[in-house]
N, C-alpha and C positions, 0 to 999 in steps of 0.2 A: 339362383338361390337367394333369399333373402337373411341375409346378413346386418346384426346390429348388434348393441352394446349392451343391451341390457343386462346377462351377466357378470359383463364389468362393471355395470354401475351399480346392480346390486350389492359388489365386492368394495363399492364406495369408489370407482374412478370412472371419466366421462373421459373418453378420447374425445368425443367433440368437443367438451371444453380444453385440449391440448390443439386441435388444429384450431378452432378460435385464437390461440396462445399464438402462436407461429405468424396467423395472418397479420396479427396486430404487432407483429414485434420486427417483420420483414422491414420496413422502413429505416428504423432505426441501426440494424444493421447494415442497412446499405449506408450511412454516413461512415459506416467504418473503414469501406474502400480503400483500399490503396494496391498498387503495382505489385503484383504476383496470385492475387487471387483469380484461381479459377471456380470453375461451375457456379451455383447456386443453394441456397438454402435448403435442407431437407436430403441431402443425401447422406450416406452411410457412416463419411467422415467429411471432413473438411478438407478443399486441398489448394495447396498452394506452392507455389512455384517461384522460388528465388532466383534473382540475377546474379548468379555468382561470378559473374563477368569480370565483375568490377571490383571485385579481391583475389588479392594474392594465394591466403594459407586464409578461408574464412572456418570460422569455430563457431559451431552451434552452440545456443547457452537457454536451458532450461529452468523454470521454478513455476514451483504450486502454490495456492496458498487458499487459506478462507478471510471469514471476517470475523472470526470467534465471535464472543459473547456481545459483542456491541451489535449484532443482528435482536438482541430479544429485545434493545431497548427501539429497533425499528420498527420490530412488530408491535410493540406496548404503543407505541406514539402513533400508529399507522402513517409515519414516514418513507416510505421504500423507494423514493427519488435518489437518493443520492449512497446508498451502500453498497450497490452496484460499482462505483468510483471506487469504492476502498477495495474490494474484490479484486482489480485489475490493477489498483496502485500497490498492493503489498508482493505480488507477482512480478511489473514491472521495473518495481522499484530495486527488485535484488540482484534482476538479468542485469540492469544498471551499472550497479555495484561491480560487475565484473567486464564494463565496458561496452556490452553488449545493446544494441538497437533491437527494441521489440519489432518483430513480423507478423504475428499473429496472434489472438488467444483464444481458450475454448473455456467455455464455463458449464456447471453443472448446478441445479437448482432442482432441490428437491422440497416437496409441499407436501402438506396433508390434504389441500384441497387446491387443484387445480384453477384458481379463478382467473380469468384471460386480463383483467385487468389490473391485477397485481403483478402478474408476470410480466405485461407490459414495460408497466413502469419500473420493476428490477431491470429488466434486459434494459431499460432507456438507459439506467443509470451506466452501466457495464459499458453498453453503448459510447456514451459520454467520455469514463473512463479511458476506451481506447480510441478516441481523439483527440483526448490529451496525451495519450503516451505515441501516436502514430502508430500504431496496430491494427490491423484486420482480424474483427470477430468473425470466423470462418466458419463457427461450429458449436453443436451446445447440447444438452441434453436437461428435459426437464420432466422431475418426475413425482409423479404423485403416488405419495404412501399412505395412506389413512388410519394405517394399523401402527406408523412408525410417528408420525407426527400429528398433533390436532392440527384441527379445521384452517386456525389463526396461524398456526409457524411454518417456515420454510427456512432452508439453510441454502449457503450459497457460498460455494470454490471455483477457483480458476486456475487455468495453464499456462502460459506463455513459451512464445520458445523465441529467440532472439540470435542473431549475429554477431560477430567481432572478427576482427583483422585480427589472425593468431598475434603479431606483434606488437597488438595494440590493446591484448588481453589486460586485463587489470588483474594479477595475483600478489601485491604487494611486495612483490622480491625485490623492487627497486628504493622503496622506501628506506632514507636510512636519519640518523640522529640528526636534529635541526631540522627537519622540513616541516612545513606551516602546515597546523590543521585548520580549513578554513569552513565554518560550519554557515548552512542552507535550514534556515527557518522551517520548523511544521507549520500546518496548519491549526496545530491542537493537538488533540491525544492521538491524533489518528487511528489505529486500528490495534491495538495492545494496550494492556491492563487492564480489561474492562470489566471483569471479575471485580477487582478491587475498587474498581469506580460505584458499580451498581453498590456495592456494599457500602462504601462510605456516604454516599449521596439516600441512596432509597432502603438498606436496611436498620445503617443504623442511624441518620437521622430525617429518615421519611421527608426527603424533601417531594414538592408537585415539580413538574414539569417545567411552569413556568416561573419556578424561582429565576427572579434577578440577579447576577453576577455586578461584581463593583463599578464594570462597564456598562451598564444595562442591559446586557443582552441576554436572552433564556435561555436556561441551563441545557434543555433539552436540546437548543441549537448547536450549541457547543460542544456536545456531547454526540452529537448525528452531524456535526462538521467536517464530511470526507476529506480523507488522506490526501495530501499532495503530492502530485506526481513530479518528479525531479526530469524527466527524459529529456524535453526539447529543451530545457536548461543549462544542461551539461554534458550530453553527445559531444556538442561542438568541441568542446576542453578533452573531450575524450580521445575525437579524431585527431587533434593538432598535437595530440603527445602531452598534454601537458596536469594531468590527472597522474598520478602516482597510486594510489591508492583511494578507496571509498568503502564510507559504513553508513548501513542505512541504519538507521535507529530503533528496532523495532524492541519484539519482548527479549525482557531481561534490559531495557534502555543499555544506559552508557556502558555500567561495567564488563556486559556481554556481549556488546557489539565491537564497539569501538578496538577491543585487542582483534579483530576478525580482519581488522584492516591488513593486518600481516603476520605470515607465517614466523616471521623474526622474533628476537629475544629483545624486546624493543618497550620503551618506556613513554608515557607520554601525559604533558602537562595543558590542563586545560583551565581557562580563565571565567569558571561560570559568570563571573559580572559582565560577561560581552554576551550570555544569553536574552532575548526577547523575552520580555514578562508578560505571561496569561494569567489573567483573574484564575483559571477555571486551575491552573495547577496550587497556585497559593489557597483557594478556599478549600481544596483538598487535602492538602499537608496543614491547612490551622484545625479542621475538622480533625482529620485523623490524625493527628498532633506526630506527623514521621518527620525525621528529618530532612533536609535537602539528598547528602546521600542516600536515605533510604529510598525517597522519591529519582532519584536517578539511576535508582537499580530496578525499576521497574517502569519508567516513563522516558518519552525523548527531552521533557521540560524545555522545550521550546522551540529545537532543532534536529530537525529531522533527516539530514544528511549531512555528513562529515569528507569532504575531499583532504588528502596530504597531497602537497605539491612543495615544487622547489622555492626555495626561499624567493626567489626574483622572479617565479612567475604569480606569486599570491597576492598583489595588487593588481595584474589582469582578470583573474579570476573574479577578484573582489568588486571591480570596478565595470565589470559586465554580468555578471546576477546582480540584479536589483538589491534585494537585501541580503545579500550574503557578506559574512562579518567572520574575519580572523579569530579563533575562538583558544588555540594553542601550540602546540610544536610537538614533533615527537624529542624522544628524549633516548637517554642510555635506560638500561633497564634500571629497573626500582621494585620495591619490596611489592608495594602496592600495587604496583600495574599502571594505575592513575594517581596521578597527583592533584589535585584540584587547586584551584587560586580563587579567591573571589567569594569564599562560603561566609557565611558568618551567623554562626545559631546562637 
């Protein structure tokens, strides 16, 4: 029987352009490798097979996530190298948060138009991503809607699912008044606000692309500057006991993260003057004239992961991440929640 596409492609989808998709993108996931993957690409799921040998009580730990609105400024820029990275870092980065070592992730990528060499270069990114975080891309699905998306957009979510030592879970129950918030630099805005970005940057004062920041560098770089992945950073503090608590910084920044560290009735005092300063958040806040609060209820403003740890182990911590910088302490509770030190409008 001769069998072919054409009423799928008169429906607007080319499966050949999706097995094109696959052969070009095979490579890439093999840098993803690591110990427990089995089969190969193209089957019905992905599978994989863990050493649970080597734990006591181990505890699965799941998250989803996308890249919201900071995808349409990929597609406007036809950058799609590196948002793949934020895919897999807003995923990884919250199994993290609960102590957990990523094992594997699956992504889902949806198009209006199938073209094998854009897909490539997303899966490259993703790809990338979970060789920063040590993750095996096991599995993936990508799909072409033409009636749901134009030609030019794609969106793009991930899975992760990760490990922990039940004992060695992070749920914050141990944290208690005095221990040191020690905060891990972003890269940028990472992967939230970006509603609010596109708005103050391109609608309401129409800036190009390659506007100059007071560093020199162009805005659109800065602004498609994938998420930092905290994993191979901080496992280690994770395994040796010495992590108490962790917030990654995402939407809703500080005010909505930061209380997540603990189920406790718990206060806590942070020192913004020990934050890293970005051009790209002050020309945002003198544009949209917000204050520093308002910009930390909706950004990480500079640090993107927050460990509590005990008072005598926060100079180990400090003194083996690179830039990682003491940033407050918790506290008794307070009205506020947060107390900030360091503002001054």
């Amino acid at each position: 029987m001769d069998v072919n596409n054409k009423a799928y492609q008169a429906a607007g989808v080319d499966v050949e352009r999706g097995y094109e998709s696959v052969r070009r993108i095979r490579s890439h996931i093999a840098r993803t490798h690591r110990s427990g993957v089995m089969g190969g690409l193209g089957g019905f799921g992905g599978l994989f097979k863990p050493d649970f040998a080597q734990y006591k009580n181990p505890v699965l730990v799941s998250g989803t996530d996308g890249v919201g609105t900071k995808i349409i400024l990929a597609q406007q820029a036809e950058k799609r190298d590196t948002i793949g990275i934020d895919c897999v870092a807003m995923c990884v980065n919250d199994v993290l948060a609960l102590g957990a070592e990523p094992l594997f992730f699956l992504d889902y990528l949806a198009m209006g138009y199938n073209d094998p060499q854009v897909s490539e270069e997303l899966v490259a990114g993703i790809a990338e991503g979970c060789v920063q975080a040590g993750a095996a891309l096991i599995g993936g699905e990508t799909a072409e809607m033409p009636d749901l998306y134009s030609k030019e957009e794609f969106d793009l979510a991930g899975f992760c699912v990760g490990v922990v030592e039940e004992d060695q879970m992070i749920d914050g129950s141990q944290i208690k008044e005095g221990d040191i918030l020690v905060g891990i630099p972003s890269s940028g805005i990472h992967s939230n606000g970006y509603s609010l970005v596109r708005k103050i940057f391109f609608k309401d004062h129409h800036y190009a692309f390659d506007h100059q920041l007071s560093d020199g560098s162009a805005l659109i770089d800065c602004l498609l500057e994938p998420t930092r992945i905290y994993v191979k950073e901080v496992l280690p503090f994770v395994k040796k006991n010495l992590v108490k608590g962790m917030a990654h910084i995402t939407g809703g920044g500080f005010y909505e993260n930061l209380p997540r560290i603990s189920e406790a009735d718990l206060g806590f005092e942070v020192d913004y003057a020990k934050f890293p300063t970005f051009p790209i958040f002050q020309e945002m806040q003198d544009l949209a004239k917000l204050s520093t609060p308002q910009m930390l209820a909706v950004f990480n403003m500079g640090i993107g992961m927050v460990l509590a740890v005990d008072p005598d182990k926060a100079d180990q911590v400090v003194q083996q991440i690179e830039d990682a910088r003491i940033i407050g302490r918790v506290t008794a509770p307070t009205a506020d929640k947060i107390v900030w030190r360091g503002i001054h409008e």
